[in-house]
C-alpha positions as CSV (number, residue, x, y, z in Angstrom):
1,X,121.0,95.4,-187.6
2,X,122.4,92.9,-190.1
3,X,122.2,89.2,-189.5
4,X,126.0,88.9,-190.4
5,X,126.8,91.6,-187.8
6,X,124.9,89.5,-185.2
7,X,126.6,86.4,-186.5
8,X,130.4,88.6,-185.9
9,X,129.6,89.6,-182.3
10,X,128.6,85.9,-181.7
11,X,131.8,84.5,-182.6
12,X,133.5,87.0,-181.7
13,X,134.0,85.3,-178.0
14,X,135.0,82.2,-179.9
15,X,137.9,83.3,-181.6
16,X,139.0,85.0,-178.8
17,X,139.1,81.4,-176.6
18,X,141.1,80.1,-179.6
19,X,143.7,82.6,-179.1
20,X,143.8,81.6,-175.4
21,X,144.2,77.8,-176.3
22,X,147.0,78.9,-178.7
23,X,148.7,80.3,-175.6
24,X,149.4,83.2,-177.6
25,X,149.5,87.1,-176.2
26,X,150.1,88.4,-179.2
27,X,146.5,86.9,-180.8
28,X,144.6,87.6,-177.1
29,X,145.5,91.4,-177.6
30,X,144.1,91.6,-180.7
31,X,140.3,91.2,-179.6
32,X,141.1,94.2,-177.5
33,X,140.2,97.7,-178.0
34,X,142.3,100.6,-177.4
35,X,141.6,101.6,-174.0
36,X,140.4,99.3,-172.9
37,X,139.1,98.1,-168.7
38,X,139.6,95.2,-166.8
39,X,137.7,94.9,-163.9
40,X,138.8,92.3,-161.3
41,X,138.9,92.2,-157.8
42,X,141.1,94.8,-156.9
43,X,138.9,97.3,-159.1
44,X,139.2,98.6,-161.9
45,X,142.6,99.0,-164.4
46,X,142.9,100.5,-167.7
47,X,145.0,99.4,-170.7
48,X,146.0,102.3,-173.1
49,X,146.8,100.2,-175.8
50,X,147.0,96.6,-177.7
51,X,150.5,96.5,-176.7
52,X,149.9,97.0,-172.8
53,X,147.3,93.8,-172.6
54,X,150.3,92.0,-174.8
55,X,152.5,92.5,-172.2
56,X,150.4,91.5,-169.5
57,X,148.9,88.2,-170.9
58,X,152.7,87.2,-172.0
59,X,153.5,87.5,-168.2
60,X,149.8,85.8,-167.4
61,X,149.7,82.4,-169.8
62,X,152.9,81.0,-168.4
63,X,151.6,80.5,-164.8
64,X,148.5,79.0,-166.5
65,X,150.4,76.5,-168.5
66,X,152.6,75.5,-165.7
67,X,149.7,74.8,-163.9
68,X,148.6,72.1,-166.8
69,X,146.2,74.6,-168.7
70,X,146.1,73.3,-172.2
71,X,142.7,75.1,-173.4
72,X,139.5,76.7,-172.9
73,X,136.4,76.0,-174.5
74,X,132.8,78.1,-173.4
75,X,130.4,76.3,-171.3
76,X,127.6,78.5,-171.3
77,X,127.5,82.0,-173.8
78,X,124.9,84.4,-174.4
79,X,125.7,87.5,-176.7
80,X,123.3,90.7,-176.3
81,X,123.5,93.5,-178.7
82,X,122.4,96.8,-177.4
83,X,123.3,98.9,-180.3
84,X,124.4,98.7,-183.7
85,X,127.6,99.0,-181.9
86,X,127.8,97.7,-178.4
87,X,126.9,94.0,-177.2
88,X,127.9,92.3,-174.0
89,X,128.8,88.9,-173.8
90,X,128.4,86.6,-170.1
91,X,128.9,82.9,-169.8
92,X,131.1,80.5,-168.8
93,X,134.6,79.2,-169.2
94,X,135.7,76.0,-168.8
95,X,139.8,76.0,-168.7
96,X,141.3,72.4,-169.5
97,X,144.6,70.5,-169.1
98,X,146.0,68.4,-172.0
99,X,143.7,64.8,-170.8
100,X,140.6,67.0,-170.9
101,X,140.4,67.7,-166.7
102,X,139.0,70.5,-165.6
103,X,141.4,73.5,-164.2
104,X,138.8,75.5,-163.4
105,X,135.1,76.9,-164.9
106,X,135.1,80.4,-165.2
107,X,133.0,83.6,-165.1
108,X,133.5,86.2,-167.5
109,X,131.8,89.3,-168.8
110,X,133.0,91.5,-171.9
111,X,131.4,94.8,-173.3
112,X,132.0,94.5,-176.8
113,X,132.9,97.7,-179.3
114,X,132.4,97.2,-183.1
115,X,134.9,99.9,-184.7
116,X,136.3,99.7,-188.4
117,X,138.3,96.7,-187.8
118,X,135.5,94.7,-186.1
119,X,134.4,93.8,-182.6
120,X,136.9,94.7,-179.9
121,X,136.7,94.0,-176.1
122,X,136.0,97.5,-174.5
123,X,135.3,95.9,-170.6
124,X,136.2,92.4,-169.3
125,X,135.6,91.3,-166.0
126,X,135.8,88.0,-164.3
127,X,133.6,86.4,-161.8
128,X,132.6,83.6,-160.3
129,X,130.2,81.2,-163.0
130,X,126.9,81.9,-161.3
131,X,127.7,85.5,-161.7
132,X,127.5,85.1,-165.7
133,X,124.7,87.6,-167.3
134,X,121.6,85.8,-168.6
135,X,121.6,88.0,-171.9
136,X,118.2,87.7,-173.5
């Protein structure tokens, strides 16, 4: 496995936290692949397509940014890849309002795809921070 593929599945994660702290749906679907699985407390739900997790983190961000969320930034990351392919990626999420308080740290786990256009999200799930996968 190339060192540069390693390097894309690291900052993969990164990227996508940017698009968060742009507040921007359109940029958040993008690290998505198509289906993808969200696994939450409720269970599981598929979304068919980019345009499906668009619609869903437009009608998701504005709650967050009434409630003062300005940005994220990780606290913890590990990236693990399994394949020349698949990786997983576990840490921790710190979510911020504009004077740098803390909202609220996070738990998060994505299963990571890398298809012709780069790596895509095929499985997210949230959880509480001590949950986060210690990816060695």
């Amino acid at each position: 496995m190339a060192d540069t593929d390693i390097a894309a599945a690291r900052a993969m994660p990164h990227a996508y936290e940017e698009a968060w702290s742009a507040h921007d749906a359109r940029a958040i679907a993008g690290f998505y692949h198509e289906p993808s699985m969200r696994v939450g407390q409720a269970g599981p739900h598929v979304r068919a397509t980019r345009a499906m997790q668009e619609t869903f983190f437009a009608g998701f961000l504005p709650g967050l940014v009434t409630h003062g969320y300005a940005c994220s930034r990780w606290e913890t990351l590990a990236v693990k890849r399994v394949d020349a392919n698949t990786a997983f990626a576990s840490g921790v999420v710190v979510r911020y309002r504009a004077d740098d308080s803390v909202i609220q740290h996070q738990g998060v786990t994505y299963g990571l795809w890398r298809g012709d256009d780069g790596w895509r999200i095929f499985l997210s799930s949230t959880h509480p921070p001590e949950a986060a996968l210690p990816l060695h």
